[in-house]
C-alpha positions as CSV (number, residue, x, y, z in Angstrom):
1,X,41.9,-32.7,-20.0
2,X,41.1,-36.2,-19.9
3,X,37.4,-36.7,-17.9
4,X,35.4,-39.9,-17.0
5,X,36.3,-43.0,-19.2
6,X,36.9,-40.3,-22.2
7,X,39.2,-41.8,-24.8
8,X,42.6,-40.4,-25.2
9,X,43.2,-39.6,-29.3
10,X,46.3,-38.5,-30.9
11,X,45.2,-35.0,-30.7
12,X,44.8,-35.2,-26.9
13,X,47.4,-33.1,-24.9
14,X,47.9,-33.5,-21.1
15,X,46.7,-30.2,-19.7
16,X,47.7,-28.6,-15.8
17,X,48.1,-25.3,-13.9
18,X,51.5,-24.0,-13.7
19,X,51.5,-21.0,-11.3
20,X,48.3,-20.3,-12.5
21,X,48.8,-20.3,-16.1
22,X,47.5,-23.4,-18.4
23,X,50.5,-25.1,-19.9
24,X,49.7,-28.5,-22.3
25,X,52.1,-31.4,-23.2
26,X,51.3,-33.8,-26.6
27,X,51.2,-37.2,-25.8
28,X,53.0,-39.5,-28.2
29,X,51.8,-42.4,-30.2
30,X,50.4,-45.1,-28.5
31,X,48.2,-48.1,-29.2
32,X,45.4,-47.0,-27.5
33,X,44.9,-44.5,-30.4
34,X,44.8,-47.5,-32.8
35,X,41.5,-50.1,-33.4
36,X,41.8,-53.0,-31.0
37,X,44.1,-51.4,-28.4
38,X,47.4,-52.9,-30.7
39,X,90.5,-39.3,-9.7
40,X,89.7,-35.2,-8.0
41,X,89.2,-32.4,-9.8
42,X,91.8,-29.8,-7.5
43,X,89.4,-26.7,-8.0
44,X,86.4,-29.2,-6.3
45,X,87.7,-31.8,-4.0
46,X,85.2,-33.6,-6.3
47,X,86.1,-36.7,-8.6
48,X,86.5,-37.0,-11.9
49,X,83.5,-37.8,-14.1
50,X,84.1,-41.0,-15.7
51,X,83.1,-41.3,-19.2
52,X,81.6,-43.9,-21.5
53,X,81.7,-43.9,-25.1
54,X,80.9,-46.9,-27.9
55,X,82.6,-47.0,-31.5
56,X,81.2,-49.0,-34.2
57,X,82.0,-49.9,-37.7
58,X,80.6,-52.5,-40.6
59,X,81.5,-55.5,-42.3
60,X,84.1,-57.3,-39.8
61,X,87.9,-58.0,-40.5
62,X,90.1,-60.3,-41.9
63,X,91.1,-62.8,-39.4
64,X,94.2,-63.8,-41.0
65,X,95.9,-60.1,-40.9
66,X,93.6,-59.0,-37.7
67,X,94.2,-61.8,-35.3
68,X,97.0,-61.6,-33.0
69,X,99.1,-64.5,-33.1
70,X,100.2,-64.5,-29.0
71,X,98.0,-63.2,-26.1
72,X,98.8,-60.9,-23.3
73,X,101.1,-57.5,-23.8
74,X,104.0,-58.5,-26.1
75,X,101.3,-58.9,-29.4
76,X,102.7,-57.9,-32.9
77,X,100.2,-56.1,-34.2
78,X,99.1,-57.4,-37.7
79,X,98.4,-55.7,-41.2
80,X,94.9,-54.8,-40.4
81,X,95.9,-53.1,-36.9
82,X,98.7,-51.3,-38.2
83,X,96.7,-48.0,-38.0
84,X,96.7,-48.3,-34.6
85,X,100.2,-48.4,-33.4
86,X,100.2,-45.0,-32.2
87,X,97.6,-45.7,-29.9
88,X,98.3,-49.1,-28.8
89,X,99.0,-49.0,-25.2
90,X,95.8,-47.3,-24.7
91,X,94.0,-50.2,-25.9
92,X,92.5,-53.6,-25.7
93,X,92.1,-55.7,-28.6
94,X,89.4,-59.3,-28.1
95,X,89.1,-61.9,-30.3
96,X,87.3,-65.1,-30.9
97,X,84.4,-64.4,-28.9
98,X,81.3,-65.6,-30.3
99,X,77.5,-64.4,-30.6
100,X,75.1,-67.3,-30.3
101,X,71.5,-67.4,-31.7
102,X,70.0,-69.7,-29.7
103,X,68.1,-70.7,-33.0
104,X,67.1,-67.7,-33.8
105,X,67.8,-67.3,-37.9
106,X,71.3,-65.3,-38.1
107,X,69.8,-61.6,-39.5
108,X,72.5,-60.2,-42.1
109,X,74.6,-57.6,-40.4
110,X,72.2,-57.0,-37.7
111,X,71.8,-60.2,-35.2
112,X,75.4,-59.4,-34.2
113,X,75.7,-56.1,-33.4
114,X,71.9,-56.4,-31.4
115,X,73.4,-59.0,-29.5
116,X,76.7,-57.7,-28.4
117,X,74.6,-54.1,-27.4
118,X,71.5,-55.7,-25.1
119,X,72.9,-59.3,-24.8
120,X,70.2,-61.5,-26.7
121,X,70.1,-62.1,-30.3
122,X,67.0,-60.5,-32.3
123,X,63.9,-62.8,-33.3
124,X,63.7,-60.2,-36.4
125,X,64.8,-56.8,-38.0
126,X,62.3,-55.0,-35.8
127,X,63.3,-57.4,-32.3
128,X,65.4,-55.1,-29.8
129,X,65.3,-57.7,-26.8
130,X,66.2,-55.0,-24.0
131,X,68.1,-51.7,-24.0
132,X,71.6,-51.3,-25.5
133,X,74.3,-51.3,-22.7
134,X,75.1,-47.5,-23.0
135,X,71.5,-46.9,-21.6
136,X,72.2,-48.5,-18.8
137,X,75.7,-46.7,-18.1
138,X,74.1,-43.5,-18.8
139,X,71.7,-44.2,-16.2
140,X,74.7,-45.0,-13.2
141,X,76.7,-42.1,-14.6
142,X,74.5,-39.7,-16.6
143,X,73.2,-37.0,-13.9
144,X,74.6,-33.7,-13.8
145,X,75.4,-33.3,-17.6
146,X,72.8,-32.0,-20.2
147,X,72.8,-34.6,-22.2
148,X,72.1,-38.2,-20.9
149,X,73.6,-39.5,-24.1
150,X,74.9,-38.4,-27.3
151,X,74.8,-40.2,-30.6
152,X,77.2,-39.3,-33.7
153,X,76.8,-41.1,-37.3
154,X,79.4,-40.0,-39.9
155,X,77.6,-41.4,-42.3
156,X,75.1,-38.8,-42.5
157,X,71.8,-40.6,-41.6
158,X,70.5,-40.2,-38.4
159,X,68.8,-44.3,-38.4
160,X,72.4,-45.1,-37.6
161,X,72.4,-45.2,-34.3
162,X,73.0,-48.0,-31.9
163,X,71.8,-46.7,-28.8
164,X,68.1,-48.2,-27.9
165,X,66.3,-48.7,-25.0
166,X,63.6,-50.9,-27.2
167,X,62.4,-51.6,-30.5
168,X,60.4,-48.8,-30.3
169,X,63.1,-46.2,-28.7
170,X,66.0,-45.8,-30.8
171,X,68.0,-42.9,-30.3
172,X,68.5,-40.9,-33.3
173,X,72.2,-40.1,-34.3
174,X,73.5,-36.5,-34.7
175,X,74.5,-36.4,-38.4
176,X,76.5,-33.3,-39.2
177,X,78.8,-31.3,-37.4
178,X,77.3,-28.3,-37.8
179,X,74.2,-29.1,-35.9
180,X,76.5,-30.9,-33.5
181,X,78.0,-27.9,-32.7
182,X,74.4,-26.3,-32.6
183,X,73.2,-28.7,-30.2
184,X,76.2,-28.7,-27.8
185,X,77.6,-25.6,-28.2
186,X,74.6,-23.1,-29.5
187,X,72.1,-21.1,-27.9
188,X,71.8,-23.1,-24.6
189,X,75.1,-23.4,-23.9
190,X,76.3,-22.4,-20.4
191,X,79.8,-21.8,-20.3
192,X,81.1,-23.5,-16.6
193,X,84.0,-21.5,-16.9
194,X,82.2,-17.6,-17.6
195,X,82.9,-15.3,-14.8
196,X,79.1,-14.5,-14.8
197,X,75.7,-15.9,-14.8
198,X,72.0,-15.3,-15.6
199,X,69.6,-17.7,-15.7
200,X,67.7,-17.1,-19.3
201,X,63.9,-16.8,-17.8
202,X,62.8,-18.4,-21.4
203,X,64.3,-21.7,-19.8
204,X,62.2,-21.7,-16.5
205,X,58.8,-20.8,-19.0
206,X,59.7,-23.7,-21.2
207,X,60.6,-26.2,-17.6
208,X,57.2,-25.0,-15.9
209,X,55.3,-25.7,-19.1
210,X,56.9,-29.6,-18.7
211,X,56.1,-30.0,-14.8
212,X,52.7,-28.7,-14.8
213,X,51.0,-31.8,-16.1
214,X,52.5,-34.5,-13.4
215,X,49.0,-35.6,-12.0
216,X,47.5,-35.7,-15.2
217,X,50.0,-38.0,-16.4
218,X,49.2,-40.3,-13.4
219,X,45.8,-40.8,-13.9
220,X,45.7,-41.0,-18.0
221,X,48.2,-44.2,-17.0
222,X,45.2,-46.1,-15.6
223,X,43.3,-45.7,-18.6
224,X,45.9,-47.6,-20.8
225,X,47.1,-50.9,-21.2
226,X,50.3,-52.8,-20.4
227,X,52.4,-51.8,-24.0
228,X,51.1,-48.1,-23.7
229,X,52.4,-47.5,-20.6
230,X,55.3,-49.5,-21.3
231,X,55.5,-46.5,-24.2
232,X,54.2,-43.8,-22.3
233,X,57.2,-44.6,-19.8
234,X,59.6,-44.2,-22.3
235,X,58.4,-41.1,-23.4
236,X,58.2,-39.8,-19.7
237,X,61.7,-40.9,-19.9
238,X,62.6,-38.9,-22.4
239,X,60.8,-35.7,-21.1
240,X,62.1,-36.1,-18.1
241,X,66.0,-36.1,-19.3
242,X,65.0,-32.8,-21.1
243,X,63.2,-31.8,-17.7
244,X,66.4,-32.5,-16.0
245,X,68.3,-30.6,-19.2
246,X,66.8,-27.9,-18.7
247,X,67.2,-27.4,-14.6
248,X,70.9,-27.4,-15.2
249,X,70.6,-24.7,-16.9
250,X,68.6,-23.1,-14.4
251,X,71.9,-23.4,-11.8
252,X,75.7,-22.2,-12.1
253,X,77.4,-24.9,-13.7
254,X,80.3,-26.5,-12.1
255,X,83.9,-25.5,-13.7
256,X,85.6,-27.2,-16.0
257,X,88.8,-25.9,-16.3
258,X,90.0,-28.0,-19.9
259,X,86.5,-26.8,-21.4
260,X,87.7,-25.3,-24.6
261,X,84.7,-23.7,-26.6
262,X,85.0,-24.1,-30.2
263,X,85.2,-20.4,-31.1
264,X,83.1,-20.6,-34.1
265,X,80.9,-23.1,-35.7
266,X,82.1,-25.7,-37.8
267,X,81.8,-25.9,-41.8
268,X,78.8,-28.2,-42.6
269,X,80.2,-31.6,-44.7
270,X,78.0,-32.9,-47.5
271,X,76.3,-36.1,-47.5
272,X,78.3,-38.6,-48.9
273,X,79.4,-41.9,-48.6
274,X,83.0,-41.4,-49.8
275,X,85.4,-43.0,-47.6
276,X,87.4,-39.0,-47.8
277,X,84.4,-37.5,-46.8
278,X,82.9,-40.0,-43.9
279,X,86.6,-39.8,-42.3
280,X,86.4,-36.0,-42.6
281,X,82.9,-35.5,-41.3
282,X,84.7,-38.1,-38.6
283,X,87.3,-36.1,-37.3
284,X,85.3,-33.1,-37.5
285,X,82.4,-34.6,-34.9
286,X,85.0,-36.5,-33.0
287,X,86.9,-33.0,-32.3
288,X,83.8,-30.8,-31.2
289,X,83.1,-34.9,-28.9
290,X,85.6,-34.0,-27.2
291,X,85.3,-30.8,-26.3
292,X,81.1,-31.3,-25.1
293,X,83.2,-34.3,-22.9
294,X,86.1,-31.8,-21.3
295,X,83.0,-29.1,-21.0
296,X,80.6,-31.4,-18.8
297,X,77.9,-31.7,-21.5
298,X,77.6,-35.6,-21.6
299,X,79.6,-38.8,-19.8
300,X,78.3,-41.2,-22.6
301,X,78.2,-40.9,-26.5
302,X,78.4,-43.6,-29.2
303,X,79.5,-42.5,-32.5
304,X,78.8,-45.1,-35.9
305,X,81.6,-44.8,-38.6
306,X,80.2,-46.5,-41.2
307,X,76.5,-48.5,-40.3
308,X,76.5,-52.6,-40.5
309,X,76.0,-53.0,-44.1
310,X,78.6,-50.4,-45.2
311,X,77.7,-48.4,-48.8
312,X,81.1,-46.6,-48.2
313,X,82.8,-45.9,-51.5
314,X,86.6,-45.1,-52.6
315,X,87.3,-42.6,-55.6
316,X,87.6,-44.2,-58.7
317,X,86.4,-47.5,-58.1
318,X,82.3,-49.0,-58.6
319,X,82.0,-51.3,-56.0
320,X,81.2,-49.9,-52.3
321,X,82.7,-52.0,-49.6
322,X,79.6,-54.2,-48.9
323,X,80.1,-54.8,-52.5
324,X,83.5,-56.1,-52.6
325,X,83.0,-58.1,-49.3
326,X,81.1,-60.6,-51.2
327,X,82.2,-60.2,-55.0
328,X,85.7,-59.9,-54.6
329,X,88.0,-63.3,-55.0
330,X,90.0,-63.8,-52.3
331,X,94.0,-63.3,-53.0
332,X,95.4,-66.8,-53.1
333,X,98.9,-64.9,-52.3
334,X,97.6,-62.8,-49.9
335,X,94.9,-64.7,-48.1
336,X,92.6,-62.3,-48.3
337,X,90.3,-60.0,-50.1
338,X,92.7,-56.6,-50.8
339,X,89.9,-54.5,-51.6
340,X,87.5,-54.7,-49.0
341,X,90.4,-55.1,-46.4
342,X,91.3,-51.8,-47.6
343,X,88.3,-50.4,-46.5
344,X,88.8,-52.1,-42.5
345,X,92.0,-50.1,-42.8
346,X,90.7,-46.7,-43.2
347,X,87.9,-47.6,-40.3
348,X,91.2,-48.5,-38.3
349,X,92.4,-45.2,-38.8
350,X,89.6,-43.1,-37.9
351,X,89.1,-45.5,-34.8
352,X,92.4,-44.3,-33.8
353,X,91.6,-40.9,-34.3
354,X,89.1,-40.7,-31.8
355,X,91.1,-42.8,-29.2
356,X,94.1,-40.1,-30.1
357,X,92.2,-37.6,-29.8
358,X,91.0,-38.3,-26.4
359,X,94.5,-39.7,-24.7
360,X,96.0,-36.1,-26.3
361,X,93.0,-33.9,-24.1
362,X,94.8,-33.0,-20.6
363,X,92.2,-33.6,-17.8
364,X,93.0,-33.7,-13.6
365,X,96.2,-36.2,-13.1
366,X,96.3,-37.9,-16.5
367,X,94.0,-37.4,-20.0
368,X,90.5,-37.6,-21.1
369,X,91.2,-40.7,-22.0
370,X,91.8,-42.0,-18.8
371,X,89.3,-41.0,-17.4
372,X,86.8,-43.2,-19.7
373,X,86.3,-46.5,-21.1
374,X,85.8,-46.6,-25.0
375,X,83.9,-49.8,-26.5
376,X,84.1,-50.8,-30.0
377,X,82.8,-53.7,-32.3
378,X,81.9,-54.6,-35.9
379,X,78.5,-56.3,-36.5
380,X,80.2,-59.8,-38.1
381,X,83.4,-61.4,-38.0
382,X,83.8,-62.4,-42.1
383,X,81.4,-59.9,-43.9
384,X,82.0,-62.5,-46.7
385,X,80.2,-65.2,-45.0
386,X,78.3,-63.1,-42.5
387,X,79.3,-65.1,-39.4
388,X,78.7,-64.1,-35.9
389,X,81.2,-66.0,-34.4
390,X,84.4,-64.1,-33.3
391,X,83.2,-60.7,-34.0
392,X,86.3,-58.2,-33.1
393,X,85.9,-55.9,-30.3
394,X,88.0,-53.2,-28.3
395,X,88.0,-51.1,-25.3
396,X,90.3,-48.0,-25.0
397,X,90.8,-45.9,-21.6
398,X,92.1,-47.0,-18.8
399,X,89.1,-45.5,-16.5
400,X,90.2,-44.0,-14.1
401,X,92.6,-46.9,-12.7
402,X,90.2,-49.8,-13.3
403,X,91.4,-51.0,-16.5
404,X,94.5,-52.4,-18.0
405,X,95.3,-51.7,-21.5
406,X,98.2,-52.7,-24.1
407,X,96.4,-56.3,-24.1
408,X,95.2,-58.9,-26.4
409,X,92.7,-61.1,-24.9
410,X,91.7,-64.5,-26.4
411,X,87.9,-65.3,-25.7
412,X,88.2,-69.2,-26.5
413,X,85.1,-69.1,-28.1
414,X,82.9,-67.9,-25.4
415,X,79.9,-65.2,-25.1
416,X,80.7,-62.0,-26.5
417,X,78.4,-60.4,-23.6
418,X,81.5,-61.5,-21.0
419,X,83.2,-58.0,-22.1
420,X,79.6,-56.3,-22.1
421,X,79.2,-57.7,-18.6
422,X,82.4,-56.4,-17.3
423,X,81.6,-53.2,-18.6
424,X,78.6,-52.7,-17.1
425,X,80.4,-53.9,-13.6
426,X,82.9,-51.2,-13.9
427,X,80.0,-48.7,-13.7
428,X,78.7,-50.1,-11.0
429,X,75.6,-50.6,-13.0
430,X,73.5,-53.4,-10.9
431,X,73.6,-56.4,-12.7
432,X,74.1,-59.8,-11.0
433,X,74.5,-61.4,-14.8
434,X,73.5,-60.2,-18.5
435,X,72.2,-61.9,-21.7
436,X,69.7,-64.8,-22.2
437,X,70.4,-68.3,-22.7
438,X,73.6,-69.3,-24.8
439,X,74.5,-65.5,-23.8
440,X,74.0,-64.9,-20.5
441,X,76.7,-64.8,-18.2
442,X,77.7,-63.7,-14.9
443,X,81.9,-64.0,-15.2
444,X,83.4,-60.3,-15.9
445,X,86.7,-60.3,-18.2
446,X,89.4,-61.0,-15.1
447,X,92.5,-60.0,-17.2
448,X,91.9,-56.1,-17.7
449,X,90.8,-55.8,-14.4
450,X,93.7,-54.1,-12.1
């Protein structure tokens, strides 16, 4: 226990009485420990959970096979897009909407993407200028599933992961499908559909344990200064969400009747950067997605095909996509670089996937799908060149009414953050504008708005 004007060290733990046992919680890092202080569910009456989910994948397109040539509904859909046929009237495609740096220096495959998640570019590879927009979603539409949030990389390192609410809070990304399953599907599971239910009395030991230190925590905040409880916060955040994680599984949960459990856990995919193997371990995460959506276990995800400076390989050849983006001569025929286009296409399909995969899940009056937005975006426009300006984005779903889809939609050069704006609207997340300077903005996408 903290006493007097004591000092609070890394080995410190907040310490309370829980039912008259002691419990302890660690405290994490802080710079106080450093020299100088550095529609309706028929079984319910109650409606349907809408769902948020972001997509991501490196290096940018082509414009002249990824670009639309006409606006509106009647689009052809070019070379690079042809993977997505299938799944066309479920989507949105935007182009020519720009990122601006306000002078900031443009940072390599990472002042895009930054800017288009929390609506400011970064002043550096550590800058995070405020929380990445599924955050805030999560915190409208997040309560009453276990997880707050779930993040998915396919490329088999958890760093990428898009999903921040600061420099200093990234949310690690899921990186296999096994301990997917594990996570979602393993011990702690609750069925909503079992016929029976006991609370597991392990669960309320390990909740006490967490809410037996609440007045400690208050009076250890006046000891620290602005960044540290700044920190401290987001730590409480994050204790909290697990708090809250494990009460639910203190009560019945609610039914789902399209919950499917997987019926046995997934084969584990080895790391590799192969574009055969990424699109596997893909589809395999995508599938068991689904599933912790239809079961109630999250309303918001974000899953990272390949991260911002792709390493993704194809059998039989040296160069990894980031490779040929810059080494590879442009096709004087073609127009563009065949190689590293190649490896857009095979993004394209796997992006379909998931979309697929969600409109083919049966949920209430209509599909998974349309019960949730999807949001995806590439971190540059011409990996070649590394620009910012134009970078392509989609949304998929039609959310629950809200949304029109089958559309292309020309941003004439403005803000990227208008689309990230409008999302956050359809939420209902409280924002009267988002972004800073060049990129702030308080005009929501009028043409996918029914």
């Amino acid at each position: 226990m903290l006493l007097g004007t004591e000092k609070p060290n890394r080995r410190r733990v907040l310490r309370g009485i829980f039912n008259g046992a002691a419990v302890a919680v660690t405290l994490p890092f802080l710079d106080i420990f450093l020299d100088g202080n550095g529609t309706a569910m028929a079984a319910t009456g109650k409606p349907l959970p809408m769902r948020f989910g972001t997509w991501f994948w490196g290096l940018g397109v082509d414009n002249n096979i990824f670009v639309p040539k006409t606006t509106g509904a009647d689009y052809v859909l070019p070379k690079q897009l042809e993977a997505l046929a299938a799944v066309r009237q479920h989507l949105n495609v935007y182009t020519n909407f720009n990122v601006f740096n306000d002078g900031r220096p443009n940072l390599c495959h990472y002042s895009g993407w930054v800017a288009l998640r929390c609506g400011s570019a970064p002043t550096s590879r550590a800058s995070k200028p405020g929380q990445s927009l599924d955050c805030a979603v999560s915190d409208r539409i997040g309560g009453g599933s276990r997880f707050s949030v779930l993040n998915i990389a396919a490329t088999g390192k958890p760093r990428d992961s898009m999903s921040f609410r600061d420099a200093d809070s990234m949310n690690p990304a899921e990186i296999s499908p096994l301990e997917l399953y594990q996570k979602v599907f393993g011990t702690d599971f609750v069925d909503p559909n079992s016929a029976t239910f006991t609370p597991d009395p392990k669960v309320m030991i390990r909740k006490s344990v967490l809410s037996g230190v609440t007045e400690q925590s208050k009076a250890l905040e006046q000891t620290l200064g602005a960044a540290d409880r700044a920190r401290l916060d987001q730590y409480y955040t994050s204790v909290r969400e697990l708090e809250n994680r494990l009460a639910m599984q203190l009560e019945r949960p609610p039914a789902a009747p399209n919950c499917r459990v997987p019926g046995k856990p997934p084969k584990d995919i080895p790391i590799g950067l192969d574009v055969e193997r990424v699109a596997e371990r893909h589809k395999a995460m995508v599938d068991l997605m689904v599933m912790a959506l239809s079961c109630n276990q999250t309303k918001v995800f974000n899953m990272v095909y390949s991260d911002s400076g792709s390493s993704l390989t194809r059998n039989g050849q040296e160069k990894t996509h980031h490779g040929y983006t810059h080494e590879e001569a442009m096709d004087s025929a073609l127009g563009y670089q065949p190689n590293a286009s190649w490896f857009v296409g095979r993004a394209m399909e796997s992006w379909a996937y998931l979309i697929k995969a969600m409109a083919d899940t049966p949920e209430g009056d209509g599909s998974l799908l349309d019960h949730s937005l999807l949001y995806a975006h590439s971190d540059c426009n011409l990996a070649k060149t590394h620009s910012v300006a134009g970078i392509p984005m989609f949304t998929a779903g039609k959310l629950n009414g809200r949304v029109k889809t089958g559309l292309h939609v020309d941003g004439k050069g403005e803000a990227g953050t208008r689309l990230g704006y409008t999302l956050q609207r359809l939420y209902d997340v409280p924002v009267a504008s988002w972004g800073t300077q060049s990129m702030e903005t308080s005009r929501e996408l009028g043409e996918i708005l029914t």
